[in-house]
N, C-alpha and C positions, 0 to 999 in steps of 0.2 A: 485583412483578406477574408473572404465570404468563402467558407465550407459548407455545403448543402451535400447531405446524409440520405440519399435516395430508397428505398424501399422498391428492390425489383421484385423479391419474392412474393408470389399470389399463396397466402394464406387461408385456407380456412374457416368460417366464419365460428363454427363449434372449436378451434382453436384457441380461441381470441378472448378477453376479458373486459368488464368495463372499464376504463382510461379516468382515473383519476382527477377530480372536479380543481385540485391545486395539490403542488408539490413541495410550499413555504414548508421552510422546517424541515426539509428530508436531505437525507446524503446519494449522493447518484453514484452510480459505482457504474464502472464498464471495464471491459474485457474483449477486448475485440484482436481478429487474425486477420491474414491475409498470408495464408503458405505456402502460397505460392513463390514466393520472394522470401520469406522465412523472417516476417512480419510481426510482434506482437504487440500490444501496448495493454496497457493499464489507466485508468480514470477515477479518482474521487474528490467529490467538487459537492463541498457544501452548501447548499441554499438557502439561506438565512428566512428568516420569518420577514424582516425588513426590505427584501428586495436585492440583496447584493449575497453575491456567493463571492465562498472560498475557492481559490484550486488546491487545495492541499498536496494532490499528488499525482506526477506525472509519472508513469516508468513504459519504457520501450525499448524493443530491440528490435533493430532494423538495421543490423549487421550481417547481413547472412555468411559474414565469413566465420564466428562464431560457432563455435560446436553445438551441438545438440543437447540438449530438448530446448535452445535458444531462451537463457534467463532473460528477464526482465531486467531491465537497470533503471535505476533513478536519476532522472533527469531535470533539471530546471523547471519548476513550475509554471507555467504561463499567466499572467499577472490574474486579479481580482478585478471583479466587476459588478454590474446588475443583470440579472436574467429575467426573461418574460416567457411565463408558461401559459400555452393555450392547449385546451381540451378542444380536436377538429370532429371529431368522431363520437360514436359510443365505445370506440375503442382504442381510438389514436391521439395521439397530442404532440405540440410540437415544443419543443425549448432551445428556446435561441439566449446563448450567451452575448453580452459586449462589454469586451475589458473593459479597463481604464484608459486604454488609448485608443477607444472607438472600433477596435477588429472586433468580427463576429463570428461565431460558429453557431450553427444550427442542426436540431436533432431532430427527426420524423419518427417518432418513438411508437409502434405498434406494440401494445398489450396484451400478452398471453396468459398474462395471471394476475392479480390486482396489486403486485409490488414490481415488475418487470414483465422483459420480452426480448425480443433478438429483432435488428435487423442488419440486409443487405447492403452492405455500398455500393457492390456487384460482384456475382460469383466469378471468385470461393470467397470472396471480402466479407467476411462478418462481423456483427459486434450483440453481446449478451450484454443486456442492462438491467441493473434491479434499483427501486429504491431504499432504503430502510429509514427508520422515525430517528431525527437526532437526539432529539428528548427522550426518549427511549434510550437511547446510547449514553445520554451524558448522564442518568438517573441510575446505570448499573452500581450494583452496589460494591464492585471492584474494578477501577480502572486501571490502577497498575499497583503492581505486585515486586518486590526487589530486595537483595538477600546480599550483604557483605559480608565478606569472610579471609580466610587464607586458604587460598590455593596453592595447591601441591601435586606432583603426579600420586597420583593413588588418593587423592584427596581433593573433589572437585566443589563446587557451588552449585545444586540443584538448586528450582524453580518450578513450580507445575501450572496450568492453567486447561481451566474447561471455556471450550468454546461449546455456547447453548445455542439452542432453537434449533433452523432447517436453514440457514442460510449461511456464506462465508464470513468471518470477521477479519478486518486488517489488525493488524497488532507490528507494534515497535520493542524489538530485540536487543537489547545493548549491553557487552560484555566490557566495562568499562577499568580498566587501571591508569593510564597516564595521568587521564584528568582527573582523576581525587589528588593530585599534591598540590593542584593550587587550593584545597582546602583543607591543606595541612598534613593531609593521612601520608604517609612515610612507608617505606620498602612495599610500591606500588608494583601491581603486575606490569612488567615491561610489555609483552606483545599478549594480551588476552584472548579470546577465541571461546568459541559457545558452537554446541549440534544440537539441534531439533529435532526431537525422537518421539511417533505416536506408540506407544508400550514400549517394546526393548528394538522398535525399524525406525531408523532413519529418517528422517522428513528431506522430499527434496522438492523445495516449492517450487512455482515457474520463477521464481523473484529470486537474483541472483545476489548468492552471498558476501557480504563486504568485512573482512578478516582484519582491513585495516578502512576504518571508515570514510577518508577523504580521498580515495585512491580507487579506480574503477578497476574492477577483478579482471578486466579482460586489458592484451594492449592493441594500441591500433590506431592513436590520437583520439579516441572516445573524449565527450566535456566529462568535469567533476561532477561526480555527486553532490559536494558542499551545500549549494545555495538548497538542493531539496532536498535534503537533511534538514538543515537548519531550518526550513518551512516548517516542516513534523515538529520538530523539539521545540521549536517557540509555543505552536497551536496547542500543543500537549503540555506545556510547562515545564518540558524535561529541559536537564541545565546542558546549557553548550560543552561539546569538545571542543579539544585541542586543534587547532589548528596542525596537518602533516601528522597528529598523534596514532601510534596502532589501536588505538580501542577499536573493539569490533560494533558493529549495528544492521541490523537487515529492516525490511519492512514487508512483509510475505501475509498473505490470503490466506487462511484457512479454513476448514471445513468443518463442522461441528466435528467435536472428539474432545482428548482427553490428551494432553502434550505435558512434554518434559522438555527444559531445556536445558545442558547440562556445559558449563564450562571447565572443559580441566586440561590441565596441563602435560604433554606430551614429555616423556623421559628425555632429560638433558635438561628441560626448560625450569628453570628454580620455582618459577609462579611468582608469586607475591601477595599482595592484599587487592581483592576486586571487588568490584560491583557487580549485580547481576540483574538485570530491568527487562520487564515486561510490562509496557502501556498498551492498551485498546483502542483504537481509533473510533471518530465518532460511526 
């Protein structure tokens, strides 16, 4: 099926930026609403130098029976394929993807700034896009970060990480005990759990959190998270869960800053021996 991405809003011409001569090699990120229907979604879809992108990751919510500030949830990827980028403008361009099964989606991508832009599907429908360099990404000189230990209440497993630059970074969160016993490790955190804290507040991303990782936070017949999970952990190298196991794992946007993430154990709960991971997406 044929998506086409209209552009109602009249722009600016001092607005606008020049549109990028090729996008090979870069990660597309999107962000788009619609709340009027209490709409969100999420997009990152790698471009390869060679012509074929990744979808690495879907997440959407378009439940509007869901409470408020409507999290994001991880949803089944939509397969891989080739994309073709054309520069139309001094400031526009178009990217049209076509999976592996011949469907296509098309973007009409106006440039506000020479990494991104916003557009219309039609008002309030909106969607924020940016690019970022994945060479860039893959050449940081920490991509994941992770700290085993014994947990305890009064005794938890910290983690820190600086998101740089002026732009958002994705990152993968996983509070893992079940699955270390298939590799041997013994009095395993039974139910692990991790919070996201920028200084000593709280982080509450729009990307909703998963306390137990193959189980959707909300009820309502929602699909699994599984299959886009396991997309993230294969492309990242990280080692599979358990299948039905409580390890925790999010996958949340953040802002430049300074974060802590902290897993510990609530009184009553024994803990056990965990894991604590932090990966960066391309």
């Amino acid at each position: 099926m044929k998506h086409w991405l209209w552009l109602l809003l009249l722009v600016s011409a001092n607005a606008l930026a020049v549109a990028p001569d090729s996008v090979a090699g870069k990660v597309f990120r999107e962000y788009g609403a619609f709340p009027r229907v209490g709409e969100y979604w999420e997009r990152t879809i790698i471009l390869r130098p060679d012509g074929r992108y990744i979808y690495l990751k879907y997440g959407s919510q378009g439940v509007p029976t869901l409470p408020a500030p409507y999290p994001i949830l991880i949803q089944d990827p939509p397969k891989d394929g080739t994309y073709t980028y054309v520069r139309t403008g001094e400031s526009t361009a178009t990217l049209e993807l076509v999976d592996d099964s011949g469907n296509k989606q098309s973007y009409a991508l106006p440039f506000s700034s020479l990494s991104g832009g916003m557009y219309w599907n039609f008002v309030p429908n909106y969607s924020d896009f940016y690019f970022t360099d994945l060479a860039a990404m893959q050449s940081a000189p920490v991509t994941n970060v992770s700290m085993r230990g014994q947990v305890s209440p009064g005794h938890p497993l910290i983690v820190g990480l600086v998101i740089p630059g002026t732009q958002e970074r994705e990152v993968l969160i996983r509070a893992v005990g079940p699955s270390l016993a298939p590799f041997g490790v013994r009095g395993v955190w039974a139910d692990p759990d991790f919070q996201l804290f920028q200084g000593s507040v709280p982080v509450n991303p729009k990307e909703a959190h998963y306390g137990d990782w193959s189980v959707q936070p909300f009820s309502g017949g929602l699909p699994s998270a599984v299959a886009g999970f396991q997309k993230i952990f294969d492309y990242l190298g990280a080692f599979p869960l358990l299948a039905g196991s409580k390890d925790a794992a999010d996958v949340v946007r953040l802002a430049p800053g300074v974060y802590t993430v902290v897993a510990s154990a609530n009184a009553g709960d024994a803990g056990g021996e965990a894991l604590l991971e932090v990966y960066t997406l391309p």
